[in-house]
NUVO-980308 format. One record per atom (N, C-alpha, C, CB): chain; atom name; z, x, y. Coordinates in steps of 0.05 Angstrom, whole numbers. Each point is the difference from the previous one (the first is absolute). Glycine has a CB too. Layout:
! residues N
+-----+------+--------+--------+--------+
| mol | atom |      Z |      X |      Y |
+-----+------+--------+--------+--------+
|   A |   CA |      Z |      X |      Y |
...
+-----+------+--------+--------+--------+
***
This chain:
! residues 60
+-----+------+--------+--------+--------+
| mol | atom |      Z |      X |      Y |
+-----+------+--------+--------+--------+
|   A |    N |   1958 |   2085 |   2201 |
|   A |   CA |     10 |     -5 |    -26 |
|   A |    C |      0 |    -31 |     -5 |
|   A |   CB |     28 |     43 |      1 |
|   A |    N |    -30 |    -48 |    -22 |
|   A |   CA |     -4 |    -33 |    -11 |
|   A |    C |     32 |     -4 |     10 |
|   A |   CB |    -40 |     -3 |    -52 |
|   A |    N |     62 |      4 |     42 |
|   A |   CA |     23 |    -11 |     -4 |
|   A |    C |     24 |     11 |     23 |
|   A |   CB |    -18 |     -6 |    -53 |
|   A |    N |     30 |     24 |     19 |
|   A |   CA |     22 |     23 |      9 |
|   A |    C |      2 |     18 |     24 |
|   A |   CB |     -1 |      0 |    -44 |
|   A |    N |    -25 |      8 |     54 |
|   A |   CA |     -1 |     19 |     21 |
|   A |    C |     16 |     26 |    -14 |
|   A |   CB |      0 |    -38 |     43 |
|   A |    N |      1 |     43 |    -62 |
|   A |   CA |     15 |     23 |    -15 |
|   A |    C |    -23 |     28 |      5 |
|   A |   CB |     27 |    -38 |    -44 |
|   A |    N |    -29 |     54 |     47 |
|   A |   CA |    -13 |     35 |      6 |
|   A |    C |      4 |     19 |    -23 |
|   A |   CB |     14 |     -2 |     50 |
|   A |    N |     -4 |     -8 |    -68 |
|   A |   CA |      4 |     17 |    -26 |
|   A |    C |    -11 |      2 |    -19 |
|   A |   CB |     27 |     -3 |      8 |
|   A |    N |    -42 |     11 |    -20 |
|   A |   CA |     -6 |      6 |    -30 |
|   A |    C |    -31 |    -28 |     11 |
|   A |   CB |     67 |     18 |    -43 |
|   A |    N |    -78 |    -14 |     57 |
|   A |   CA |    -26 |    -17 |      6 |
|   A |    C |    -17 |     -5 |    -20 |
|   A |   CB |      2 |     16 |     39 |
|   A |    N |    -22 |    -35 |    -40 |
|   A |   CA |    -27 |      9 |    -18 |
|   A |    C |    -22 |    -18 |     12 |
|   A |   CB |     24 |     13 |    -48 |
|   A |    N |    -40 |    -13 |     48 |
|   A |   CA |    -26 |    -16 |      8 |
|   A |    C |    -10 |    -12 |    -11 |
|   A |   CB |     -7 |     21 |     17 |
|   A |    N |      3 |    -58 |    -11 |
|   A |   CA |     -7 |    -14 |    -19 |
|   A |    C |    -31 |    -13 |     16 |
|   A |   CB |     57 |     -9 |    -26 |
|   A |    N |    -76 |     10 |      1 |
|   A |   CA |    -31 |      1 |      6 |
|   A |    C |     -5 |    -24 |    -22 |
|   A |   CB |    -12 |     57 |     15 |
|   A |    N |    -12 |    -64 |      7 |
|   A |   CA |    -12 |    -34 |     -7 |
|   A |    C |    -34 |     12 |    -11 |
|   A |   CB |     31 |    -41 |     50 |
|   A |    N |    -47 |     32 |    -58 |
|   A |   CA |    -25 |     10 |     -9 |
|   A |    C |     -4 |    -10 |     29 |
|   A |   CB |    -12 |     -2 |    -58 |
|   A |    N |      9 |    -28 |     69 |
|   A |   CA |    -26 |    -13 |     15 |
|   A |    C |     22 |    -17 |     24 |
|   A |   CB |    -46 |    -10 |    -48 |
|   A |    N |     41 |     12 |     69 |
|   A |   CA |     16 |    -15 |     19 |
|   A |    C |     -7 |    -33 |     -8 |
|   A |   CB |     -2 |     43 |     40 |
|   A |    N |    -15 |    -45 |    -39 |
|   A |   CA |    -17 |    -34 |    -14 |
|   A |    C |     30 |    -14 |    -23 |
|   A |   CB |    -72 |     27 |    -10 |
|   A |    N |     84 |      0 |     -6 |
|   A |   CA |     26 |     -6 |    -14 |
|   A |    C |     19 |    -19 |      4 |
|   A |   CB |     -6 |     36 |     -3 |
|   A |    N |      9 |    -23 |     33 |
|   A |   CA |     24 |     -8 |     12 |
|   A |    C |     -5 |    -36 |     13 |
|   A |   CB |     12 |     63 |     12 |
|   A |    N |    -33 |    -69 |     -9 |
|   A |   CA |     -6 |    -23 |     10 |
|   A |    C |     -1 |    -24 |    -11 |
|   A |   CB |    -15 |     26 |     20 |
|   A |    N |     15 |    -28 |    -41 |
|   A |   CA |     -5 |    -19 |    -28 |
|   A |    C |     21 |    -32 |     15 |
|   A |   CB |     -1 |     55 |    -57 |
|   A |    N |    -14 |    -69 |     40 |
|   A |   CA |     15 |    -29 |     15 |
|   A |    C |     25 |      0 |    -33 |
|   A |   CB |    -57 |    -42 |     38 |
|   A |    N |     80 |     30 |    -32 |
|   A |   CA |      5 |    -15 |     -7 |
|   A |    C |     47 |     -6 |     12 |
|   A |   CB |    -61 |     12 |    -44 |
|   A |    N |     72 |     -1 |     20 |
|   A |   CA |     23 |     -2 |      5 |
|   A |    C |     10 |     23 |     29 |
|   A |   CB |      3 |    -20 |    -58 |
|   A |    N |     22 |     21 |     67 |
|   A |   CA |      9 |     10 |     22 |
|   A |    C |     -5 |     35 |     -7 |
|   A |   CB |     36 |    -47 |     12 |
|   A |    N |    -47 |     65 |     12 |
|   A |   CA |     -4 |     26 |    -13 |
|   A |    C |     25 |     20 |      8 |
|   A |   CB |    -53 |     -6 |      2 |
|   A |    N |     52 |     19 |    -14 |
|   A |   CA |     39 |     19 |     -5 |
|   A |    C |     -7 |     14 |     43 |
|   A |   CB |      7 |     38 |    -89 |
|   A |    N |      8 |    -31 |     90 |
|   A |   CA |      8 |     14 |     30 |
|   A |    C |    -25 |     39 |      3 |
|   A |   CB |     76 |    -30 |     -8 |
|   A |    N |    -70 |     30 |    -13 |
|   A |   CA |    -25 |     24 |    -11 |
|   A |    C |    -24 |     -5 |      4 |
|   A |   CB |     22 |     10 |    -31 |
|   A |    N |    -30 |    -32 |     19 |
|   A |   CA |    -25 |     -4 |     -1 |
|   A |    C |    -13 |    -11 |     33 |
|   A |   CB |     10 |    -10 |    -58 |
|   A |    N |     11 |     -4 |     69 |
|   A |   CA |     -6 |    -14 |     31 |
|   A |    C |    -12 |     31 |     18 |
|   A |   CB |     50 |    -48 |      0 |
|   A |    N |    -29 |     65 |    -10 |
|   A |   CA |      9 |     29 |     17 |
|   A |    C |    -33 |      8 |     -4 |
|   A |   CB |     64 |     20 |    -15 |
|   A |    N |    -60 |     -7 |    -13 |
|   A |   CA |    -34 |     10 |     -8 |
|   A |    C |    -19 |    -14 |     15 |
|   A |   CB |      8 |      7 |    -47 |
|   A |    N |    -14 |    -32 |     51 |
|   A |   CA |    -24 |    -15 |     11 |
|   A |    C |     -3 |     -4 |     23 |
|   A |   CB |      0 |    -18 |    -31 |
|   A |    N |     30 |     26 |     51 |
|   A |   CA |      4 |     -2 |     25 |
|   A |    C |    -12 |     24 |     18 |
|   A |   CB |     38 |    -28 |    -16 |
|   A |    N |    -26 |     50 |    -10 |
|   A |   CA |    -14 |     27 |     13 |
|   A |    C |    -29 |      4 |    -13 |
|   A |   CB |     48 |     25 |      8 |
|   A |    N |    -51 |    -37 |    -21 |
|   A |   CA |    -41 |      4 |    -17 |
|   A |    C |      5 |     28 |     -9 |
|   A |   CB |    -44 |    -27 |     39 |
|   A |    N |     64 |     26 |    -48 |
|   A |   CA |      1 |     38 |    -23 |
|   A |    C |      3 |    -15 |    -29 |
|   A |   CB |     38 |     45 |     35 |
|   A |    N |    -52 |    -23 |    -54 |
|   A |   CA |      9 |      0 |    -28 |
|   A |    C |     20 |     14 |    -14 |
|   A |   CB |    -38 |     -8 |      3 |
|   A |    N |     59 |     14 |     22 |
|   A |   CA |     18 |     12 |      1 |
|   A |    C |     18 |      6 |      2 |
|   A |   CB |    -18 |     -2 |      1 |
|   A |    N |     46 |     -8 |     -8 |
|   A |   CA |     25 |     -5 |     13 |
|   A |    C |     24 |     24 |    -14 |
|   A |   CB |    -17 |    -60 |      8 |
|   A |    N |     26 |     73 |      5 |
|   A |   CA |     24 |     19 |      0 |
|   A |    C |     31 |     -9 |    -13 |
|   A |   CB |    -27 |     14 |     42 |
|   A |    N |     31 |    -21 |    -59 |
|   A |   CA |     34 |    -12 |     -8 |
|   A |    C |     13 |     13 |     -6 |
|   A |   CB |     -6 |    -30 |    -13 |
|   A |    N |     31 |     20 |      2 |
|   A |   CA |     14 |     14 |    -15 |
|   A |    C |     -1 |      3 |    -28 |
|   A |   CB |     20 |    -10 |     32 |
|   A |    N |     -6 |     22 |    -48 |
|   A |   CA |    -12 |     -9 |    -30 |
|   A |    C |     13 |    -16 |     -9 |
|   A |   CB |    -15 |     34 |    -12 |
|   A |    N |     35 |    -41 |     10 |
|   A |   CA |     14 |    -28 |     -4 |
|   A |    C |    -13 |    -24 |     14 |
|   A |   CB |     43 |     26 |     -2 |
|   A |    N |    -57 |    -28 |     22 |
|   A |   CA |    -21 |    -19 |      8 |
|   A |    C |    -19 |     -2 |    -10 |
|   A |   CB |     11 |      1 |     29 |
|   A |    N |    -26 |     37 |    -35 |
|   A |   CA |    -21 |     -1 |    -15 |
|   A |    C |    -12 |    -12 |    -27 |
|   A |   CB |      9 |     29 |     27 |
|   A |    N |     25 |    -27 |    -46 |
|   A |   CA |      3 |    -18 |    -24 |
|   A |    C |     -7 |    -25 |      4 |
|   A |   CB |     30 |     24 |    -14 |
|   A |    N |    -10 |    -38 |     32 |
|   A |   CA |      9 |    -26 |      5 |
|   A |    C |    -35 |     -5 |      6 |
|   A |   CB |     62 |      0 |     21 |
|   A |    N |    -83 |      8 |    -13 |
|   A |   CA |    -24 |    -11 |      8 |
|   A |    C |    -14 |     -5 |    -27 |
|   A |   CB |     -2 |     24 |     48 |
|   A |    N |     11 |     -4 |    -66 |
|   A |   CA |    -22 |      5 |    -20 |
|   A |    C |     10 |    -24 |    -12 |
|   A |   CB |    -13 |     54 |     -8 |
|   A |    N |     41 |    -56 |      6 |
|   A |   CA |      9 |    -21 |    -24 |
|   A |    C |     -1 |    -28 |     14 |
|   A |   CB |     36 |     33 |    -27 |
|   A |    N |    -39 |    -37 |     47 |
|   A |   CA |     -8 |    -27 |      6 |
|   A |    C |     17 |    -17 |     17 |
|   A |   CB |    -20 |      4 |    -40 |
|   A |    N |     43 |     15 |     44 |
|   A |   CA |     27 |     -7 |     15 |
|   A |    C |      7 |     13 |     24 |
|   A |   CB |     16 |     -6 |    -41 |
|   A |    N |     -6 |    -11 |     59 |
|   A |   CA |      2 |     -2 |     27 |
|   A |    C |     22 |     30 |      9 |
|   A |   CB |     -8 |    -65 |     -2 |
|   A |    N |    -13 |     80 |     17 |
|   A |   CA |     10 |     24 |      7 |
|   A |    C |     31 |     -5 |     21 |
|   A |   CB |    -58 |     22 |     -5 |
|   A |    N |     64 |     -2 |     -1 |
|   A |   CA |     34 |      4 |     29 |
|   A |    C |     -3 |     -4 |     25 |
|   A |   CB |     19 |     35 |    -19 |
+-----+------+--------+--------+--------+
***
């Protein structure tokens, strides 16, 4: 899990292209390190994280 480590109410959050996750510039969220560490387009959260990803804000 990105954050919370929470087991409830899950959902799966998907990247088109691993290449995504690599982009230069400002510091990348704890998610995105996770995604590129394991080379999946794939990461398991919670949905309260899963929001927090979409909207741009730093998951639990």
């Amino acid at each position: 899990m990105a954050g919370c480590l929470s087991l409830e109410n899950v959902k799966v959050h998907h990247i088109r292209k691993l290449a995504d996750l690599n982009k230069d510039g400002k510091e990348r969220p704890r998610w995105v390190k996770i995604m590129a560490a394991r080379r999946r387009k794939t990461l398991v959260v919670c949905h309260f994280c899963h929001q927090a990803i979409h909207a741009g804000q730093p998951t639990r």
